[in-house]
N, C-alpha and C positions, 0 to 999 in steps of 0.2 A: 453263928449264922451270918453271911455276907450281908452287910446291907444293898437297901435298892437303889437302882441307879434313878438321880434324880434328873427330870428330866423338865424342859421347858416348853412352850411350843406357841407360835410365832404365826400366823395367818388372819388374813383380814376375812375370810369367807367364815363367817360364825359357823355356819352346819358344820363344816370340815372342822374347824378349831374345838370344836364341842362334843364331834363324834370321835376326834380322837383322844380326847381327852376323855371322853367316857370308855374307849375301848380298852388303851392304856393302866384304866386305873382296876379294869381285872387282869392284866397281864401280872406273872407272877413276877417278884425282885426290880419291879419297874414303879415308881411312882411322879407322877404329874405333881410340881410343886407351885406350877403357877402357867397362865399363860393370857399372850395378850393381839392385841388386833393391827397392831403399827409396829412399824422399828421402834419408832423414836421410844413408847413407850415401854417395850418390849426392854430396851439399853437400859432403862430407869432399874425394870423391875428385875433383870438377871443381874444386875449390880448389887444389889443388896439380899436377893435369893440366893444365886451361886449356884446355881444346877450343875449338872457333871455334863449333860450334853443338852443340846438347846438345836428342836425341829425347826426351820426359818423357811418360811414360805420366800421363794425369789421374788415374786412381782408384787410388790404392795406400792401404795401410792407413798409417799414422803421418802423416808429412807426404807431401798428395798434389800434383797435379802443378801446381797454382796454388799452391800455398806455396811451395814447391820453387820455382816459377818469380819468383815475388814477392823470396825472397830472394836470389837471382842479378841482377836487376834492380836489387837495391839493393847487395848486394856486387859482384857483377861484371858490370856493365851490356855488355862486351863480349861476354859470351857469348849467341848467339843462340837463341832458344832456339823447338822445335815442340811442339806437343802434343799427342799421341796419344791423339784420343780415341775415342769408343763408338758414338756415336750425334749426328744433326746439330741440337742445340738451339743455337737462337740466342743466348738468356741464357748456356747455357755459353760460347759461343763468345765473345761480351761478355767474361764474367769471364774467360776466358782473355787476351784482349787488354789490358782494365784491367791484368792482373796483370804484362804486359811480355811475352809471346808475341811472336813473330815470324811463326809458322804455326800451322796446323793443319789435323792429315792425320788422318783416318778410320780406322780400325784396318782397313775393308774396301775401302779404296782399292789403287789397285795401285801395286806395288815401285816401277815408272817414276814414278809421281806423288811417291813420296816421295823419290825421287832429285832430281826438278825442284823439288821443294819446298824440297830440301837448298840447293842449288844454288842459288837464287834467292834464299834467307832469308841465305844468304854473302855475298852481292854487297848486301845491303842490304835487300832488297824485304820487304815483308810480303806474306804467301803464304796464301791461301782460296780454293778453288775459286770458279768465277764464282756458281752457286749457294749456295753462305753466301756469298758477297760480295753477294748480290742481297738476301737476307734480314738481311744485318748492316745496308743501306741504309734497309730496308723501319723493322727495329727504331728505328734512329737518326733516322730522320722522324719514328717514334712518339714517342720522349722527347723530340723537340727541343718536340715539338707540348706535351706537358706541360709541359713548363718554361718556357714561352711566358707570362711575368709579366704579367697587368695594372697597369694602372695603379694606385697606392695611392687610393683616395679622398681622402685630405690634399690630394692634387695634382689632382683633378680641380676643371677650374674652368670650370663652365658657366656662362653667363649669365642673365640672367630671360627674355631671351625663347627661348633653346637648352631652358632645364628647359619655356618655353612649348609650344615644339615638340615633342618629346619627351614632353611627357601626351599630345599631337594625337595623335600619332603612336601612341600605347599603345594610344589609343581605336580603331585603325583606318582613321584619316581617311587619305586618299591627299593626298600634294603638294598638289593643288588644289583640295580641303577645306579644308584646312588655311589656304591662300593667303586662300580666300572668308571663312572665317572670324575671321581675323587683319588682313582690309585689307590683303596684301599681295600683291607680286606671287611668281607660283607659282616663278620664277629663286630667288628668296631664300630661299622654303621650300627648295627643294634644295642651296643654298648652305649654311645653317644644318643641314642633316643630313649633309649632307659636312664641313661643322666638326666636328659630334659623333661621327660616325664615328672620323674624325681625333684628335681628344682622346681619345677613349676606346678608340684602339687596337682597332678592331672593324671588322668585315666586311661588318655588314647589318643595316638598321635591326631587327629581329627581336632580333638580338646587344646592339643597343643601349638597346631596351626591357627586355631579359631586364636586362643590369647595370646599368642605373637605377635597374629594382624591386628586385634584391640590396642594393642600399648606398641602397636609402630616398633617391632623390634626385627620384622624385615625389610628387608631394603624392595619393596617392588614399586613397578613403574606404574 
């Protein structure tokens, strides 16, 4: 027979800490081995208990439930830890993760979700409703988007006739302005703007007149 998963549980709000520790201890393969009202104290007692997962209320006074959880991640990286929070921000939910989370359950979610939550953060998984998992995606595309480095200008290395282009281009000229202008054929103009696209790490000649004129790499009056 599997043993139960032991479990801890972290809340300064006694009803809550006491109702679910009473509900907890009919759930089947699940058992409550201890629980307490602070971080601080809460670090004493999972230190010498060892629970396999540990509920952490987020907002308590002293150390709350991302400290709390920060430091179990660094002392005791086996315990899995959920976090009980308030309300569904994304940024919190972040920093809950950053901090070594495993879950996170709603204080308005229901017993069963927290039982599956329990349950599935055991066995390894990391556990978010598919709604904060749709908005932890949405978040993570935004910073990825910011963190998205241009190129240094050191390194940029256009040619005389690419920086030639590239004034054409600032002016408005289409491809084939540009072509008539230059004695060349209009293949090449498009060549030479797919080069500088390329070197410059950008999306659309628009993108690419905008970072020219940022780093002074036309000559205009």
């Amino acid at each position: 027979m599997q043993e139960p998963i032991r479990v801890f549980i972290v809340d300064d709000n006694r009803l809550l800490r006491e109702g679910l520790v009473s509900m907890l201890a009919e759930q089947e393969g699940v058992v409550v081995i201890g629980a307490a009202a602070s971080g601080r104290k809460a670090l004493e007692q999972i230190k010498n208990l060892r629970p396999e997962v540990a509920l952490i209320d987020i907002g308590m006074p002293g150390k709350d439930g991302i400290e709390v959880t920060q430091t179990l991640r660094k002392d005791l990286p086996e315990v899995k830890v959920i976090i009980l929070g308030m309300v569904d921000l994304t940024d919190e939910i972040m920093a809950c993760i950053e901090a070594g989370a495993a879950g996170y359950v709603l204080k308005e979610a229901s017993f069963a979700y927290l039982v599956e939550t329990i349950r599935s953060v055991h066995r390894g998984e990391s556990f978010v409703s598919p709604q904060m998992a749709a908005s932890l995606f949405s978040r993570i595309a935004e910073l990825a988007g910011e963190c998205v480095l241009k190129i240094p200008l050191s390194s940029v290395k256009l040619t005389p006739r690419e920086v030639e282009i590239i004034s054409k281009v600032a002016e408005g000229l289409s491809n084939k302005e540009i072509a008539q202008q230059l004695a060349i054929e209009t293949q090449t103009v498009k060549n030479h703007v797919h080069n500088i696209l390329d070197k410059l790490q950008l999306h659309n000649r628009l993108e690419a007149v905008e970072y020219a004129r940022e780093r002074k790499l036309l000559n205009e009056k």
